[in-house]
C-alpha positions as protocol buffer text, in pm:
chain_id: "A"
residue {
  index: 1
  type: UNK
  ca { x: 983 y: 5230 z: 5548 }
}
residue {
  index: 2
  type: UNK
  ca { x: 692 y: 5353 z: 5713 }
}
residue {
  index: 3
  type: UNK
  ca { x: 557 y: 5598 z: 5411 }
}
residue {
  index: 4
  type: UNK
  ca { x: 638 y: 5304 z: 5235 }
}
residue {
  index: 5
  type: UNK
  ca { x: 377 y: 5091 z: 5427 }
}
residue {
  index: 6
  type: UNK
  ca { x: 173 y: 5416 z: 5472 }
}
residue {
  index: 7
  type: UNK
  ca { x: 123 y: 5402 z: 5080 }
}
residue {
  index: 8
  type: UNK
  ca { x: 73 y: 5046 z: 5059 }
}
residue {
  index: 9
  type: UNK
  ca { x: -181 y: 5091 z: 5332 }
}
residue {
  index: 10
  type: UNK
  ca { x: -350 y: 5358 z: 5109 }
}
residue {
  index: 11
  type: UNK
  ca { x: -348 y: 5135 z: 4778 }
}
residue {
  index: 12
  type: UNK
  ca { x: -590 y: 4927 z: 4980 }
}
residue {
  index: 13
  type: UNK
  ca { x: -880 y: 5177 z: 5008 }
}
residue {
  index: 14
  type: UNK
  ca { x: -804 y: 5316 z: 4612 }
}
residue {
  index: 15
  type: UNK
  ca { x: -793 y: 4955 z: 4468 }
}
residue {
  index: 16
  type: UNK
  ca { x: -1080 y: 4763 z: 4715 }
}
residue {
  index: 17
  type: UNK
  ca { x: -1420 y: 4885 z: 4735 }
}
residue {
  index: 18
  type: UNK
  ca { x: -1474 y: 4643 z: 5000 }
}
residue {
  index: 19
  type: UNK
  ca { x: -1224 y: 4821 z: 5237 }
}
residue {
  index: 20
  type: UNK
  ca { x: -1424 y: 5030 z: 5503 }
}
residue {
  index: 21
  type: UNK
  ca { x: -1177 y: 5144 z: 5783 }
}
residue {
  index: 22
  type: UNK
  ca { x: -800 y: 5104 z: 5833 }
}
residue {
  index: 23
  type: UNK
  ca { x: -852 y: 4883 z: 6159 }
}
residue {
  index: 24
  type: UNK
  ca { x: -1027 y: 4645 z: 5897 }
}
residue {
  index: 25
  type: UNK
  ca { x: -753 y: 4627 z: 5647 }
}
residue {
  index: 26
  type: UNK
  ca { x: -458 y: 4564 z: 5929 }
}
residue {
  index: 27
  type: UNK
  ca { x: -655 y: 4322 z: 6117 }
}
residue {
  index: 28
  type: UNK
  ca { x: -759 y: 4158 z: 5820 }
}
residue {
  index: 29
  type: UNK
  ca { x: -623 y: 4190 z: 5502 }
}
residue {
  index: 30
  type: UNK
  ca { x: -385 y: 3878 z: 5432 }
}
residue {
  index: 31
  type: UNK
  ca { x: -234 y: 4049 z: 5119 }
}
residue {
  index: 32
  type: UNK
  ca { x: -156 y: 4352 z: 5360 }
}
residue {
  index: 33
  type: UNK
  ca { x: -18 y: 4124 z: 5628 }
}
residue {
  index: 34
  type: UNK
  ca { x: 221 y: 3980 z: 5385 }
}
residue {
  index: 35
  type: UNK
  ca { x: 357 y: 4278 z: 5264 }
}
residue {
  index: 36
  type: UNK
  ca { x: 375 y: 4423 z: 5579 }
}
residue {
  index: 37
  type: UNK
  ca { x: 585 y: 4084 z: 5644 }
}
residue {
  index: 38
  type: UNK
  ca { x: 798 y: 4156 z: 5333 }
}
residue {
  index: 39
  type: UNK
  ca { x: 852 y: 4481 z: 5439 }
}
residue {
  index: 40
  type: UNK
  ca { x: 1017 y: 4406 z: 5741 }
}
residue {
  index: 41
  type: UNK
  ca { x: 1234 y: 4088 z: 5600 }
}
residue {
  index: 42
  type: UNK
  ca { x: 1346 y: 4320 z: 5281 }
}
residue {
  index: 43
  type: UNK
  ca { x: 1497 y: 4554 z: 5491 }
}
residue {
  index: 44
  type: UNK
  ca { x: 1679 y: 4287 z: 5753 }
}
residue {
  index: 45
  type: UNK
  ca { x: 1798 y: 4062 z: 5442 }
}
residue {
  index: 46
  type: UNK
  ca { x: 1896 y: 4476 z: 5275 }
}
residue {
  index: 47
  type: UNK
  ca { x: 2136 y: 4510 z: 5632 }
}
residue {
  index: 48
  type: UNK
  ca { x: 2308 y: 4198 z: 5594 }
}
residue {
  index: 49
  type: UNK
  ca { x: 2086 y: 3997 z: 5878 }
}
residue {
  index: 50
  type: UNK
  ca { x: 2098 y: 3600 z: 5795 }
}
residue {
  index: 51
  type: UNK
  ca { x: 1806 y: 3360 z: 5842 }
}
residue {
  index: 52
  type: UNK
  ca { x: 1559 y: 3579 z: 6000 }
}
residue {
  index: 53
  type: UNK
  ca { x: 1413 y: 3757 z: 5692 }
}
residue {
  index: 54
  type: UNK
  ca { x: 1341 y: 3372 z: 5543 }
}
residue {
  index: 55
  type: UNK
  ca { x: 1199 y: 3274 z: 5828 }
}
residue {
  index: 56
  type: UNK
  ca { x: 994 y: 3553 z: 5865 }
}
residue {
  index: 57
  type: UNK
  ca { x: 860 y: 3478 z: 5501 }
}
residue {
  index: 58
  type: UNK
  ca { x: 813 y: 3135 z: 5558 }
}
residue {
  index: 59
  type: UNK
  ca { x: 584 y: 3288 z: 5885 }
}
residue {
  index: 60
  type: UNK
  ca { x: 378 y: 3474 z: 5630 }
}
residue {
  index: 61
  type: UNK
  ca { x: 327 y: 3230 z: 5414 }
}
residue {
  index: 62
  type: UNK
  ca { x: 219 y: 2979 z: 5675 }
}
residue {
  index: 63
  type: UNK
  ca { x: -41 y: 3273 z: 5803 }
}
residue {
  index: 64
  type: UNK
  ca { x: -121 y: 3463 z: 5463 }
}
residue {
  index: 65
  type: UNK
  ca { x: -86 y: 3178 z: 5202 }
}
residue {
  index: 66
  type: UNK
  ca { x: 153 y: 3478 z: 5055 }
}
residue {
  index: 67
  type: UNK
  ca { x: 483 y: 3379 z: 4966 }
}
residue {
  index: 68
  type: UNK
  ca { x: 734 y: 3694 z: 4895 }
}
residue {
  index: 69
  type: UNK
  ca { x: 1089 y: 3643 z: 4885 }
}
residue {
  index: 70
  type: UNK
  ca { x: 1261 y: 3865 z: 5076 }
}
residue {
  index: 71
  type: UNK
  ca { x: 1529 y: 3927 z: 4829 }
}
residue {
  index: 72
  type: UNK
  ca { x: 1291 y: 4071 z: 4559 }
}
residue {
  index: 73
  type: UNK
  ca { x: 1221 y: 4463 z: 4485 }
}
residue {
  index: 74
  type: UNK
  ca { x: 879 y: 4613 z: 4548 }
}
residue {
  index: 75
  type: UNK
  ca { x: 781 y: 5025 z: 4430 }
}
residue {
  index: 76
  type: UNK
  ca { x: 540 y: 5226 z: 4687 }
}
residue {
  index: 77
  type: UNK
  ca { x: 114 y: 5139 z: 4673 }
}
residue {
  index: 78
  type: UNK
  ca { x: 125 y: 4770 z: 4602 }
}
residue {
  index: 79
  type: UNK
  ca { x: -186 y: 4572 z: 4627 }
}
residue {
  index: 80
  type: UNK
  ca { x: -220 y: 4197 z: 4664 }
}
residue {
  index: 81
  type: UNK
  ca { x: -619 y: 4129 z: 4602 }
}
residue {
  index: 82
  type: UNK
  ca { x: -747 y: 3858 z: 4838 }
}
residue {
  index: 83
  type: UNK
  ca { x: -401 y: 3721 z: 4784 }
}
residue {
  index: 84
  type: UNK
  ca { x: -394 y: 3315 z: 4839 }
}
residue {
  index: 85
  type: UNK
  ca { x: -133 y: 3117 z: 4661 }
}
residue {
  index: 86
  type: UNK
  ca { x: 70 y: 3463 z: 4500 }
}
residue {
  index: 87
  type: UNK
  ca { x: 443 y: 3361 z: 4493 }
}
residue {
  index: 88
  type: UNK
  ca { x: 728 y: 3635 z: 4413 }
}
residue {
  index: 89
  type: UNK
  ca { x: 1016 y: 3478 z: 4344 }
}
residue {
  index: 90
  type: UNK
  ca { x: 1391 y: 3591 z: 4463 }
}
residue {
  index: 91
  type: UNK
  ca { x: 1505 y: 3844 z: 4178 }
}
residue {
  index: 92
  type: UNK
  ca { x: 1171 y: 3959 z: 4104 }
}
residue {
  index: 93
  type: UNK
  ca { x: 1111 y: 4369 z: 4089 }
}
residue {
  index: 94
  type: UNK
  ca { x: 754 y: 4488 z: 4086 }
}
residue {
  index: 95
  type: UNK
  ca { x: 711 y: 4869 z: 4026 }
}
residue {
  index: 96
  type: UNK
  ca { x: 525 y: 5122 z: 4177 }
}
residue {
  index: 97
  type: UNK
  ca { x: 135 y: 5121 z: 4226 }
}
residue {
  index: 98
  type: UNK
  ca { x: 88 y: 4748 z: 4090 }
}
residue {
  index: 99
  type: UNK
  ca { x: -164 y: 4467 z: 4142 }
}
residue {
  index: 100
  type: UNK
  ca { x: -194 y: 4136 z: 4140 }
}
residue {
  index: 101
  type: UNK
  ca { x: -485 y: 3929 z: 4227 }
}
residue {
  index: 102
  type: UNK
  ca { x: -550 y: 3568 z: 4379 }
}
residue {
  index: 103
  type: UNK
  ca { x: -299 y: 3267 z: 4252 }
}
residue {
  index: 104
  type: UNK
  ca { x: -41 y: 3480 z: 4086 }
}
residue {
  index: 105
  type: UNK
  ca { x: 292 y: 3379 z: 4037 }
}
residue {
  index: 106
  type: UNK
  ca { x: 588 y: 3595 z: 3957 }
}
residue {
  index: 107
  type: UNK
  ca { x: 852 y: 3283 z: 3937 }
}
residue {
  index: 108
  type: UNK
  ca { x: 1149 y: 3160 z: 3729 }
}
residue {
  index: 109
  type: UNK
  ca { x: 1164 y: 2862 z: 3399 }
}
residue {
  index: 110
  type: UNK
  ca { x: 1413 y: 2624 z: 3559 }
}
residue {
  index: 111
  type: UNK
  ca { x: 1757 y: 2625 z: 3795 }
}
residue {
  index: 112
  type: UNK
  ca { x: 1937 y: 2914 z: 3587 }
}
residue {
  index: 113
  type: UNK
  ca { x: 2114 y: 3173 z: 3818 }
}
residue {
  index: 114
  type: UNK
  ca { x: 2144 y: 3547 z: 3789 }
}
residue {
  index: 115
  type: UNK
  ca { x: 1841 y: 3758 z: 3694 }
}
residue {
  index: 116
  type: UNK
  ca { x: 1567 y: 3473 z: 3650 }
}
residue {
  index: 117
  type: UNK
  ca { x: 1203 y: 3595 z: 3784 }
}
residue {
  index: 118
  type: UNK
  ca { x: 1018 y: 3872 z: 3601 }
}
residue {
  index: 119
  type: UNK
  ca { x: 1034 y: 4307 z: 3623 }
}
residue {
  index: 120
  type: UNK
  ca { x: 700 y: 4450 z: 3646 }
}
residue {
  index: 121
  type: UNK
  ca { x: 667 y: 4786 z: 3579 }
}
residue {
  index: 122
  type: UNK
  ca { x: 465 y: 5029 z: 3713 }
}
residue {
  index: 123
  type: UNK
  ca { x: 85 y: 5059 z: 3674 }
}
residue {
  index: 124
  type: UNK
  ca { x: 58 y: 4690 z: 3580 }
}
residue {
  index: 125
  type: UNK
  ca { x: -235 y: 4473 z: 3704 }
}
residue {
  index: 126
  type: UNK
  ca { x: -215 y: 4072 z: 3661 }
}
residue {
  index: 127
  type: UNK
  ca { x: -507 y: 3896 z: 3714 }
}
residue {
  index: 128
  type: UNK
  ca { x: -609 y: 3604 z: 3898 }
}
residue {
  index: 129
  type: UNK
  ca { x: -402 y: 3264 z: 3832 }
}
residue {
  index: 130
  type: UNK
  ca { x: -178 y: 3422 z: 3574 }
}
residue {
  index: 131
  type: UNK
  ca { x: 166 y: 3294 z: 3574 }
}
residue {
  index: 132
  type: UNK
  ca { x: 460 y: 3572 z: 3453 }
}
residue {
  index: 133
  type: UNK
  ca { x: 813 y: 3331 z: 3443 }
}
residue {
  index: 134
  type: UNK
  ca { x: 1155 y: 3404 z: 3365 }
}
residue {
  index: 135
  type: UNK
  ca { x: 1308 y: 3684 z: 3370 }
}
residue {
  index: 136
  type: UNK
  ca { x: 1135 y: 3926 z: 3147 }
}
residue {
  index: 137
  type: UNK
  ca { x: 1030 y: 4261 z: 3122 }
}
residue {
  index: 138
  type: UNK
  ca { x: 687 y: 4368 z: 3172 }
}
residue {
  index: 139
  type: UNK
  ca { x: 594 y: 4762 z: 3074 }
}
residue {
  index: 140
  type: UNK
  ca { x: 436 y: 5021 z: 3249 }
}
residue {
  index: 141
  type: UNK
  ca { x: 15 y: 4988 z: 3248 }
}
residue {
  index: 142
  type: UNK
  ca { x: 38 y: 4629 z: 3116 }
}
residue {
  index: 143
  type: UNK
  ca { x: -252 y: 4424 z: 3229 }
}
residue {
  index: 144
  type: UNK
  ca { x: -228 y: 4073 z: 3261 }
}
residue {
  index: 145
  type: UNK
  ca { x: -531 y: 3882 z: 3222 }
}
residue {
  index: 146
  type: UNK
  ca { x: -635 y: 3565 z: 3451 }
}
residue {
  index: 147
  type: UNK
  ca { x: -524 y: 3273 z: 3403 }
}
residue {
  index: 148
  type: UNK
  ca { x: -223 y: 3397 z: 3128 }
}
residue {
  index: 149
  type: UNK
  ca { x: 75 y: 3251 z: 3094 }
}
residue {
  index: 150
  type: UNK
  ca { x: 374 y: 3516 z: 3012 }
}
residue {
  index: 151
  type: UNK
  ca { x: 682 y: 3378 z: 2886 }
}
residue {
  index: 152
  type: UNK
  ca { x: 818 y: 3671 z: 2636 }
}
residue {
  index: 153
  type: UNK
  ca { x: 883 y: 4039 z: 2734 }
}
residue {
  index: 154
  type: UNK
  ca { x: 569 y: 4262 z: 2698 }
}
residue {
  index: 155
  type: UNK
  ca { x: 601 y: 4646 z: 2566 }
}
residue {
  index: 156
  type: UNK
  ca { x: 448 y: 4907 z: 2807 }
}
residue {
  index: 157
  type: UNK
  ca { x: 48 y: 4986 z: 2764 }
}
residue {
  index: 158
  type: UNK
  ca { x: -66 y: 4638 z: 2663 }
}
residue {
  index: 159
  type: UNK
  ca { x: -267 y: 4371 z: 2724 }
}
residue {
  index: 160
  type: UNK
  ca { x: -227 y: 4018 z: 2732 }
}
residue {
  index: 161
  type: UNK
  ca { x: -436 y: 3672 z: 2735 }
}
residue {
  index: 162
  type: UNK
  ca { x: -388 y: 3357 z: 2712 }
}
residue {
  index: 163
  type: UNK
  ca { x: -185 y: 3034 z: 2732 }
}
residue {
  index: 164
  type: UNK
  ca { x: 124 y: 3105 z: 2563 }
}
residue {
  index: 165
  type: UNK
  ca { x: 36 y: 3489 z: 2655 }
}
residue {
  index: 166
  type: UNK
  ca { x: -114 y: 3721 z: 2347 }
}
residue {
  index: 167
  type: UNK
  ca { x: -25 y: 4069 z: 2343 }
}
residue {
  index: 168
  type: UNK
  ca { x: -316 y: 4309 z: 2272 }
}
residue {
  index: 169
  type: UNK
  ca { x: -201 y: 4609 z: 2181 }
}
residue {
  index: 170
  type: UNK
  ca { x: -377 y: 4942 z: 2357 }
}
residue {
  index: 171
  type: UNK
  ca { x: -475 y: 5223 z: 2150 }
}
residue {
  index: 172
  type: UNK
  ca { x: -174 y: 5373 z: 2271 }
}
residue {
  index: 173
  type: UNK
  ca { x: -306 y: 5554 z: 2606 }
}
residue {
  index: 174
  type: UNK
  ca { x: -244 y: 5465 z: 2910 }
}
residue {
  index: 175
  type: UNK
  ca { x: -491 y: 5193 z: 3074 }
}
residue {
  index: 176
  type: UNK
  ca { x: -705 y: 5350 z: 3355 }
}
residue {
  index: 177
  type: UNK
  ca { x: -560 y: 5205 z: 3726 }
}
residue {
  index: 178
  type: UNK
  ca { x: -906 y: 5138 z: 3823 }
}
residue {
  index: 179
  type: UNK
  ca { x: -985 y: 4916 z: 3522 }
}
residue {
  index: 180
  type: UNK
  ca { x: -961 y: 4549 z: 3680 }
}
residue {
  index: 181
  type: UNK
  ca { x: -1233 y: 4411 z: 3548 }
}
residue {
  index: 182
  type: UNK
  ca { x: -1119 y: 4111 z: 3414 }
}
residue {
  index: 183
  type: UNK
  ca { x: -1444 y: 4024 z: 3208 }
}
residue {
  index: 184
  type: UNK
  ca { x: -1409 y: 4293 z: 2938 }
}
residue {
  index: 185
  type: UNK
  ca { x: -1069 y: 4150 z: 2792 }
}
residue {
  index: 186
  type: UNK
  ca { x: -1033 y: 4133 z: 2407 }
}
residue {
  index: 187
  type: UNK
  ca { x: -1031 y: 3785 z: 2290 }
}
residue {
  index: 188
  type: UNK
  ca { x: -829 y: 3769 z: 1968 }
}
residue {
  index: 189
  type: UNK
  ca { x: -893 y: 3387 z: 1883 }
}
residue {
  index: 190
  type: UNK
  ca { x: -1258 y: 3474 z: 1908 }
}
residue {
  index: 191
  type: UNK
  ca { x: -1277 y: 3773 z: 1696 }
}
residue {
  index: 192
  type: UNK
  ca { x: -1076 y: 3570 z: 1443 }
}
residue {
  index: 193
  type: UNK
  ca { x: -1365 y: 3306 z: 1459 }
}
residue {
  index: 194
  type: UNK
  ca { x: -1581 y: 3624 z: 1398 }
}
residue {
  index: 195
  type: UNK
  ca { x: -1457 y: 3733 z: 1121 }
}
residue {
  index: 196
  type: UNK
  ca { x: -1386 y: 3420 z: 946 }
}
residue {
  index: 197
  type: UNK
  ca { x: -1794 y: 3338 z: 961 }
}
residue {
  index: 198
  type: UNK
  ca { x: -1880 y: 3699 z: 817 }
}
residue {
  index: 199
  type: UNK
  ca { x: -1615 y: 3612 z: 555 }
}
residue {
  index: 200
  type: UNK
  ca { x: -1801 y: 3245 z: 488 }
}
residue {
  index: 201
  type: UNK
  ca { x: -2136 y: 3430 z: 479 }
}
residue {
  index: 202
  type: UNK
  ca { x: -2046 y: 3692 z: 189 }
}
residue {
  index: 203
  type: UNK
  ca { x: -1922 y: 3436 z: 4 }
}
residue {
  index: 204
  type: UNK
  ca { x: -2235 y: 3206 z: 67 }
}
residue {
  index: 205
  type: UNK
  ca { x: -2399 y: 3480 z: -59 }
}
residue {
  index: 206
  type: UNK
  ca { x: -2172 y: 3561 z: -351 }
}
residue {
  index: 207
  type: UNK
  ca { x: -2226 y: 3204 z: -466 }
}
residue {
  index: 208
  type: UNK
  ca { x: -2574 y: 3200 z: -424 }
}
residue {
  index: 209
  type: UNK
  ca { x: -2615 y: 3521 z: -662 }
}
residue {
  index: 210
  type: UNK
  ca { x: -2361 y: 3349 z: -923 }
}
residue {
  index: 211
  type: UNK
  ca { x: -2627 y: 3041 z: -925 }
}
residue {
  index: 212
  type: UNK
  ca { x: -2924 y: 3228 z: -950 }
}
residue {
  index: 213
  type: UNK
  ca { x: -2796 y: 3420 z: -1299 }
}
């Protein structure tokens, strides 16, 4: 467990130019607190302990704003971004080296048993206030952008927007894990509206010539 928080610790300073020193990031960091919080309550509630592991979530989320189930799966080099109001639900399993930012939610679609919060692969980076429900697959390097809403399984190396989520496919590479800007996402429904006024204006034009002969 403790290379386990050793990497987590490390995600910080590859993922968060504003990190300066490790004393900063433990004494500060609420997304770090939580998981370190999670950490501990995975592994009691993983040895059979009752009703201190959801206590010591519900501890976290009163200090952090972070609520993490202890019952879900986390991979190695996680990285909550500022963190406030992220919820991981009970069967959720996040991969390795993943990130989500500010508001996310990782939660189920109604009172079904079983399997019902999402799988993140690894690599995958979900922007802030996105909301990933049910319990669907999300691929390796998937990025998630803010605000999204992802109801439908999502193949590895893609991107998706909106509300019901769009999938953008990548050019088939993987995406870069430093690439979290959240400004440069494609907008489909705008390059439609694009397209469709180039269309309108060659055949403005088209017209035009047909009058004038």
């Amino acid at each position: 467990m403790f290379q386990t928080i050793k990497q987590d610790l490390q995600a910080v300073f590859d993922r968060d130019p504003a990190a300066t020193s490790r004393l900063e990031v433990i004494l500060t960091y609420s997304g770090f607190h939580a998981l370190l919080a999670y950490r501990i309550a995975h592994r009691l509630k993983s040895g059979g302990v009752p009703f201190f592991p959801r206590a010591i979530s519900q501890l976290a989320r009163w200090l952090t704003g972070v609520e993490i189930h202890p019952s879900a799966k986390i991979g190695t080099g996680f990285f909550i971004d500022h963190g406030m109001g992220v919820v991981i639900g009970e069967t959720a399993e996040i991969g390795d080296y993943v990130t989500l930012f500010q508001g996310v939610t990782l939660g189920g679609t109604g009172k079904e048993r079983g399997k019902r919060h999402p799988t993140l692969g690894n690599h995958v980076v979900v922007g802030a206030g996105a909301k990933i429900l049910g319990g669907i697959n999300i691929g390796d390097n998937v990025k998630v952008g803010a605000n999204s809403v992802v109801l439908k399984n999502v193949p590895p190396n893609s991107t998706v927007i909106g509300v019901p989520g769009r999938i953008i496919k990548s050019q088939g590479e993987r995406l870069p894990d430093a690439t979290m800007d959240q400004i440069d996402l494609p907008d489909p429904i705008s390059d439609r509206f694009s397209a469709l006024e180039q269309e309108l204006t060659e055949l403005r034009k088209k017209l035009e010539q047909r009058d004038s002969s």
